[in-house]
C-alpha positions in Angstrom: 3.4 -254.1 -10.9 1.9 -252.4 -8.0 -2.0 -252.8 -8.0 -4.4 -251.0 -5.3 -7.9 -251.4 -4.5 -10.5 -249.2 -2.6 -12.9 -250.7 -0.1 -15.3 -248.9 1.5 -16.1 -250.2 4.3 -13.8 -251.4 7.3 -11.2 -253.6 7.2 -12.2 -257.3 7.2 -8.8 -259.5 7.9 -11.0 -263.0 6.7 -12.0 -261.7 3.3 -8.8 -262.4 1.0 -7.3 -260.4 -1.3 -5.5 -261.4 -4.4 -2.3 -261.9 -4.4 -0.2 -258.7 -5.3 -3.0 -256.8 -4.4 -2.7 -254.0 -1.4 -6.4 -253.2 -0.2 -7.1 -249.8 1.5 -10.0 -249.1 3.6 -12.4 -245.9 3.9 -15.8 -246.8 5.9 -17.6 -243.8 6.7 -16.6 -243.9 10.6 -13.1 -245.0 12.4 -10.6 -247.8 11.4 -9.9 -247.0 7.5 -6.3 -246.5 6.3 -6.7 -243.1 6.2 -7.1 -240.3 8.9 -10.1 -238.3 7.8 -13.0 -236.1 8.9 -14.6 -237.4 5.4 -16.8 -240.5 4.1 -16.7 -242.5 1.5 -20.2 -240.4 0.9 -18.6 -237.0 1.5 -21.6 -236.2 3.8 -20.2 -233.4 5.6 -19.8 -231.3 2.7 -23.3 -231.7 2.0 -25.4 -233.6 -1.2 -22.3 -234.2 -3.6 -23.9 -235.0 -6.8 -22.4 -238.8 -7.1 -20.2 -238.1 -10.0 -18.1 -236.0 -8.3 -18.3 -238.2 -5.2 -17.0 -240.6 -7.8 -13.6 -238.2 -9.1 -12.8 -237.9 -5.1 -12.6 -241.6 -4.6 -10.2 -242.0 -7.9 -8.1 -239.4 -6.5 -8.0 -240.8 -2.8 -6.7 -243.8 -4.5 -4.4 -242.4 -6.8 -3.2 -240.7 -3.8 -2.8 -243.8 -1.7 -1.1 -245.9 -4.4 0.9 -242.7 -4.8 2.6 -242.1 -1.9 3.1 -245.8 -1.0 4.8 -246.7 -3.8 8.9 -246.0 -3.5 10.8 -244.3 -6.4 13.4 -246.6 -6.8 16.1 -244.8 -9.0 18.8 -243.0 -6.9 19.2 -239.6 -6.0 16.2 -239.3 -7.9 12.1 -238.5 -7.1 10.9 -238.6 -11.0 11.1 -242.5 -11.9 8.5 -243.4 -13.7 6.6 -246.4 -12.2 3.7 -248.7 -13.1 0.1 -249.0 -11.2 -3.2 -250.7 -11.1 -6.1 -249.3 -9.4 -9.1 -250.9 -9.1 -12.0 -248.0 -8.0 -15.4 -248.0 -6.4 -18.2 -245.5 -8.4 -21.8 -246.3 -8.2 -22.3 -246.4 -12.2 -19.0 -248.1 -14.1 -20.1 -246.7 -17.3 -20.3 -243.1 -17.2 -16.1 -243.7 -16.6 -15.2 -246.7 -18.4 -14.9 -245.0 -21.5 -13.1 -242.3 -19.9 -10.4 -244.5 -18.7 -7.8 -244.3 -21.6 -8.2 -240.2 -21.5 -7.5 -240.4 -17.2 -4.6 -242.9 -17.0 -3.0 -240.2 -20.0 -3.8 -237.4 -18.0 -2.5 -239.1 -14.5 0.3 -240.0 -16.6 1.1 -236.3 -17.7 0.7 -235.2 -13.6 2.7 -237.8 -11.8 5.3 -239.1 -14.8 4.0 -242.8 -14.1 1.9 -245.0 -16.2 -1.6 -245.8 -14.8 -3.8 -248.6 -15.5 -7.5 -247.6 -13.8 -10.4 -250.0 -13.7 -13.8 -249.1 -12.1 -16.2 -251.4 -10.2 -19.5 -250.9 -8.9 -20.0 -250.4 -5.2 -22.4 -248.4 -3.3 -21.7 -246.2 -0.2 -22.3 -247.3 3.2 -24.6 -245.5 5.3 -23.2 -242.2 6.1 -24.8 -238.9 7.4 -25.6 -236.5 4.8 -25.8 -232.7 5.9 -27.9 -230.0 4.4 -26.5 -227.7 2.2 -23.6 -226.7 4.5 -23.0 -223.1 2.7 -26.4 -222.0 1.2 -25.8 -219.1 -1.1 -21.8 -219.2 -1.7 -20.6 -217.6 -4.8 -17.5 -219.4 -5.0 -15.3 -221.8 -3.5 -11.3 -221.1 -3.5 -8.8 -223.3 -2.1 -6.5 -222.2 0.5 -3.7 -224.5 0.7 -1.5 -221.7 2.9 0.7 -220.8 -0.1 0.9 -217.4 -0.8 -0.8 -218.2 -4.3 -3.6 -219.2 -2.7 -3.5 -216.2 -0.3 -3.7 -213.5 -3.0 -6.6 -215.7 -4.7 -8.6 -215.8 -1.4 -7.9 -211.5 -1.1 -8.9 -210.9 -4.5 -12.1 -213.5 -4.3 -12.8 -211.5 -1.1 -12.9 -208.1 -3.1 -14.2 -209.5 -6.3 -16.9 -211.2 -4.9 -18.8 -208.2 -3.9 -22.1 -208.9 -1.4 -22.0 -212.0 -1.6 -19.6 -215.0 0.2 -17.0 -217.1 -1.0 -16.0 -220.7 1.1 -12.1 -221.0 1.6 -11.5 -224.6 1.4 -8.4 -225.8 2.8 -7.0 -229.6 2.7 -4.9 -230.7 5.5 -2.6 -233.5 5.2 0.0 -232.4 6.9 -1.2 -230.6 10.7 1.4 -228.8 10.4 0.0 -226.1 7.7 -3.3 -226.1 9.5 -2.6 -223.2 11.4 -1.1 -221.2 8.6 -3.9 -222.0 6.8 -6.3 -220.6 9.6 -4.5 -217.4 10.1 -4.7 -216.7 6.4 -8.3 -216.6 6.4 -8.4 -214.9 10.0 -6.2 -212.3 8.2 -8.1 -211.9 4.9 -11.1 -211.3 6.4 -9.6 -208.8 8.6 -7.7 -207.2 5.4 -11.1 -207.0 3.3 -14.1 -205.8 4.4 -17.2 -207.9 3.9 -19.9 -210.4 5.1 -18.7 -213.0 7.4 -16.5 -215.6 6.3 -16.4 -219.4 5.3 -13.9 -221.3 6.2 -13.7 -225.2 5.6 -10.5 -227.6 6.4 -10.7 -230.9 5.3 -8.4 -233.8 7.5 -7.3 -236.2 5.0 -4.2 -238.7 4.8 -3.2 -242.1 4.2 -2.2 -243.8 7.7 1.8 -245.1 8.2 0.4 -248.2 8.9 -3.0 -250.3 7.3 -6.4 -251.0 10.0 -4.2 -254.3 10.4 -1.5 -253.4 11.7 0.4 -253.8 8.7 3.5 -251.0 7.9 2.9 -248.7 4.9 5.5 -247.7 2.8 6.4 -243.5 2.1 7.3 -242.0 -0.8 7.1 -238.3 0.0 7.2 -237.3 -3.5 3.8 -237.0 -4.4 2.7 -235.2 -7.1 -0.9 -236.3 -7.0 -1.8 -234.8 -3.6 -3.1 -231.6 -5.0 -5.0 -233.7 -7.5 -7.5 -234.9 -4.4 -7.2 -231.4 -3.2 -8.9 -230.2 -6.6 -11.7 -233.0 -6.5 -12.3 -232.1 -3.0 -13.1 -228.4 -4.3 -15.1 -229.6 -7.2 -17.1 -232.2 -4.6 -17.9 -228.7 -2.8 -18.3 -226.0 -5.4 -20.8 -228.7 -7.0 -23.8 -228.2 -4.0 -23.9 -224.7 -4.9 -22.9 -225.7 -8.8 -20.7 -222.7 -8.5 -17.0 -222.0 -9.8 -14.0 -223.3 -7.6 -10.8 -221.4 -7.9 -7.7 -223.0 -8.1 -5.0 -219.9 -7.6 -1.7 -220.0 -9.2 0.9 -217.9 -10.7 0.7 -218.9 -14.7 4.9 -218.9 -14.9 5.0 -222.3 -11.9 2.1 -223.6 -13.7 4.1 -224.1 -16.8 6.7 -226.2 -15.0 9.2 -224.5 -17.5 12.3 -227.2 -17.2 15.7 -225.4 -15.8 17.5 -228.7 -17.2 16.9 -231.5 -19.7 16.2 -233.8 -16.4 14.3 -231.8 -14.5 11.1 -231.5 -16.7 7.7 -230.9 -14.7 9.9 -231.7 -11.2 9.8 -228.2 -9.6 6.3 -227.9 -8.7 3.0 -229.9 -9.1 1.6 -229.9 -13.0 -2.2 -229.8 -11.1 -2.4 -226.1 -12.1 -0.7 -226.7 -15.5 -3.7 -224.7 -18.4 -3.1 -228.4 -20.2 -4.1 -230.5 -16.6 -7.1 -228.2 -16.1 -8.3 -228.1 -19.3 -8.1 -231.5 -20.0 -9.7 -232.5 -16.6 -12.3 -230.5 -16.9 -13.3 -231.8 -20.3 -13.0 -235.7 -18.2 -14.7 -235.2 -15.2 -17.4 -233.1 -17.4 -17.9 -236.1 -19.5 -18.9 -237.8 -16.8 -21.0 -235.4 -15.9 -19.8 -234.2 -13.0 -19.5 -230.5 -11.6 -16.3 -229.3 -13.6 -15.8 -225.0 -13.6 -12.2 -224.6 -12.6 -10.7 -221.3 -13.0 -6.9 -220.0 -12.4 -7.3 -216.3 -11.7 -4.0 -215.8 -12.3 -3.0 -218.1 -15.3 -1.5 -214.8 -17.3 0.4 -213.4 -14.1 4.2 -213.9 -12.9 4.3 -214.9 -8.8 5.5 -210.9 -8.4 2.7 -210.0 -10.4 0.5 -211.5 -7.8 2.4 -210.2 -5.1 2.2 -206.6 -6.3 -1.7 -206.9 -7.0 -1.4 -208.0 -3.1 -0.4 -205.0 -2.4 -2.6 -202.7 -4.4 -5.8 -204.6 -2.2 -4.4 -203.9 0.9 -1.2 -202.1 1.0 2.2 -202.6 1.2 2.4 -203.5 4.6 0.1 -205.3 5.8 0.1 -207.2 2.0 4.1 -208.1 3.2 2.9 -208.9 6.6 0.3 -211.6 5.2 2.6 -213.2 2.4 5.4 -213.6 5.0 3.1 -215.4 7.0 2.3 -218.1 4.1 4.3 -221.5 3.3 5.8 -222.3 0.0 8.6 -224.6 0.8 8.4 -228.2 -1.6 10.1 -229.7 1.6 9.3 -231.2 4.6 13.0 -233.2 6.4 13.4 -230.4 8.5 12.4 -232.3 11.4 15.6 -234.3 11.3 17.1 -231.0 12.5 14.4 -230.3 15.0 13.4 -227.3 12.7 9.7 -227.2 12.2 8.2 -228.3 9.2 7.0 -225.0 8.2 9.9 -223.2 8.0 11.3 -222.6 5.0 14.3 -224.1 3.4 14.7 -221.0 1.1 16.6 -223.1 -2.0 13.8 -225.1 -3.4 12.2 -223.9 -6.3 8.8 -222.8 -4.2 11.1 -220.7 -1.9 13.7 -219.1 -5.0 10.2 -218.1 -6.8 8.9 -216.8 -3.7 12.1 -214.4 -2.2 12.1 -213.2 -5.8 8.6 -212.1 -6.2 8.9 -210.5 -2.5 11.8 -208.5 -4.9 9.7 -207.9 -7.7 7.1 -206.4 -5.8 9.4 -204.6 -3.4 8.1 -205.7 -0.4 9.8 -206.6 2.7 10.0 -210.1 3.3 10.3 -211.4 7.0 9.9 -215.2 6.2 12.2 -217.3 8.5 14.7 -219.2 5.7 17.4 -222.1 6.7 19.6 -221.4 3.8 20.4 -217.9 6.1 21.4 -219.9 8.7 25.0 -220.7 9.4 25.8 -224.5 10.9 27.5 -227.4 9.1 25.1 -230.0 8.9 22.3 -227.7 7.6 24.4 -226.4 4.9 24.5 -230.0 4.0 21.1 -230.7 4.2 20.1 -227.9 2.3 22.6 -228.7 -0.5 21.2 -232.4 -1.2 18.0 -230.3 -1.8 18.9 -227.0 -3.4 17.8 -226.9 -7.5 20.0 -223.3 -6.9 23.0 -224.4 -9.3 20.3 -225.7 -12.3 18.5 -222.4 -11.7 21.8 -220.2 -12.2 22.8 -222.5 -14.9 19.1 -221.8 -16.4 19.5 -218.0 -16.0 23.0 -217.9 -17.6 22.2 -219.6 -21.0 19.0 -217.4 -20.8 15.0 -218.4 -21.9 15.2 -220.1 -25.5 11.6 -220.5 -28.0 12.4 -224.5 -28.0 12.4 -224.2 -24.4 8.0 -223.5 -25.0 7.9 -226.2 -27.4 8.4 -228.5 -23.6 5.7 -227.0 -22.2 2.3 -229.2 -23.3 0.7 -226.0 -24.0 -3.3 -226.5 -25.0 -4.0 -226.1 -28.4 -6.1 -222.7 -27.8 -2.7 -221.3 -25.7 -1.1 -219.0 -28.1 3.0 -219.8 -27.2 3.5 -215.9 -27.6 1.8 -215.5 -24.8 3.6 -218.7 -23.0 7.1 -217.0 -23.7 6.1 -213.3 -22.8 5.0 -214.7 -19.4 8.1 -217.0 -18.9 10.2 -214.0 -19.7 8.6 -212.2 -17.3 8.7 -214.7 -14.5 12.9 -215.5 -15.7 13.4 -211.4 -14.8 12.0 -211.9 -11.6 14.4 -214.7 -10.8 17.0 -212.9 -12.2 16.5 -210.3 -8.9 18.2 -212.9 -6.8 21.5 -212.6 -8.2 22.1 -208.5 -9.2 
């Protein structure tokens, strides 16, 4: 069983570990397994109540054990495996009796079983800045999808006088400058009071402080998970709401197959995640007010509202310009990491909502080019022949009774919006 622990300081080679267990290291300054303009203390975003400092170690971790642990089935990215984490908080209790509620919850995200103790352990000294963003209304992240672009124009009119902090988590560099011309472009596209605009550096290293080679798994679904506490840790200096933008159809992770339940997209935006992690992390009495603006709206929806803020154009000219592709081996091919693949399920529901919403879509996609070995590539990762398979049989009520819907979610209202968002796929084959 693969066990993990959390140290926060740097490495020390002479102190031993137990067996079986892999140690990873974040001191507040260089030599940590991860690369990171972040502490352990989180002092650049300014005085994080400790709670929620707390959440962000958990998911670091999470993340870490996450992507170093292999998959091991063939041909397949959903095998369920087993973890131990051990995580540094400053008070144990608050999330001891927490932990049954967050190993089911991590369970539900990642389709793994999760075993989570917590130990006591202070931060090291770190650098604590002032409130970085005094008077911010809201915090949205800005991952560089076009979900997350349309939430970041609509927060931008919505807000009114006051100012809204894009936050944007970069794991991979190569989204960084997407993410930057999004904002550049949003606050171009919608007039207001200057701009915030925060990107936060952090990943787990390929190889451990001692030299030691780290494992990948590139199948992470827990990414977004620290992206989340990373917005709560900043909405919670300002105690303000964080918005987490996503179309309500993806968020349901309807299945197109019996074996492809909650594959096609992270459950981090699922009503049943939020809901329930908010309840968690609020227990513990951290900073928890998450909202999906667009939990009731298709992806075309979204694009079309897009389009009523700014106009067709220059709406098409911005969405084009975001990423939504679930994959990253194009660099095998020497095709940058950012272009899109155009037959994973991010880039089917994207070209369809450019449909939906009739605008033009100039976004660069492989599956239009014509060479051999790409056609091959794309193939081993296309979910294309599920989704036309999904279409043909057509959307059935048992397919809702999948879904984990919340209690208070009326499923009405899940199958009008998955009928809706099935239409808009539908677009791709007239």
């Amino acid at each position: 069983m693969p066990a993990y622990t959390l140290h926060l300081d740097a490495a020390d080679p002479s102190r031993p570990e137990p067996a079986g267990l892999t140690p990873f290291w974040w001191p507040p300054g260089p030599g940590g397994s991860f690369v990171s303009t972040l502490g352990p203390r989180l002092g650049v975003l300014g005085p994080v109540p400790e709670p929620n400092i707390e959440l962000v170690r958990l998911a670091a971790l999470v993340y870490a054990a996450d992507r170093t642990t292999p998959r091991r089935a063939a041909r397949s990215n959903w095998t369920q495996r087993t973890f131990e984490l051990d995580v540094p908080v400053y008070a144990p209790a608050r999330w001891d009796a927490l932990g049954e509620r967050l190993e089911a919850l991590l369970g539900f995200l990642s389709g793994d079983r999760w075993s989570i103790r917590f130990r006591r352990a202070d931060a090291p000294q770190e650098t604590v800045r002032d409130t970085p963003y005094p008077g911010v209304r809201r915090v949205v992240l800005l991952s560089g999808g076009a979900d997350s672009a349309i939430g970041a124009l609509l927060s931008r009119h919505d807000v009114g006088p006051g100012q809204h902090l894009l936050l944007s988590h970069v794991g991979a560099t190569t989204l960084a400058p997407i993410q930057r011309n999004i904002a550049a472009d949003i606050a171009r596209l919608i007039d207001g009071p200057p701009q915030f605009h925060q990107a936060l550096r952090f990943s787990r290293k390929s190889r451990q402080p001692t030299g030691a080679k780290l494992p990948n798994e590139y199948s992470t679904r827990t990414r977004s998970l620290l992206f989340l506490a990373l917005g709560l840790a900043a909405a919670a200096v300002e105690k303000v709401p964080l918005w987490i933008p996503e179309n309500g159809f993806a968020s349901l992770n309807v299945p197109l197959t019996a074996n492809q339940r909650g594959a096609l997209s992270t459950r981090t935006t699922h009503p049943f995640f939020l809901q329930t992690l908010a309840a968690i992390v609020s227990d513990a009495g951290a900073h928890a007010v998450i909202h999906n603006p667009f939990a009731t709206h298709t992806k075309g929806e979204m694009f079309t509202q897009a389009a009523e803020l700014v106009g067709t154009a220059p709406a098409a000219r911005l969405l084009s310009r975001t990423h939504s592709c679930a994959h990253t081996g194009h660099r095998s091919h020497r095709i940058p990491v950012g272009t899109h693949c155009g037959v994973c399920f991010g880039c089917l529901l994207r070209r369809a909502s450019f449909r939906a919403a009739q605008l033009e879509d100039s976004t660069d996609y492989l599956h239009t080019r014509h060479d051999e070995k790409l056609s091959t590539y794309l193939h081993s990762k296309s979910v294309e022949p599920s989704l036309r398979t999904f279409l043909t049989r057509g959307l059935r009520p048992a397919d809702i009774t999948t879904l984990n819907l919340p209690a208070d979610y009326p499923t009405r209202q899940a199958y009008e919006l998955c009928r809706r968002g099935i239409a808009e796929l539908e677009l791709l084959y007239p």
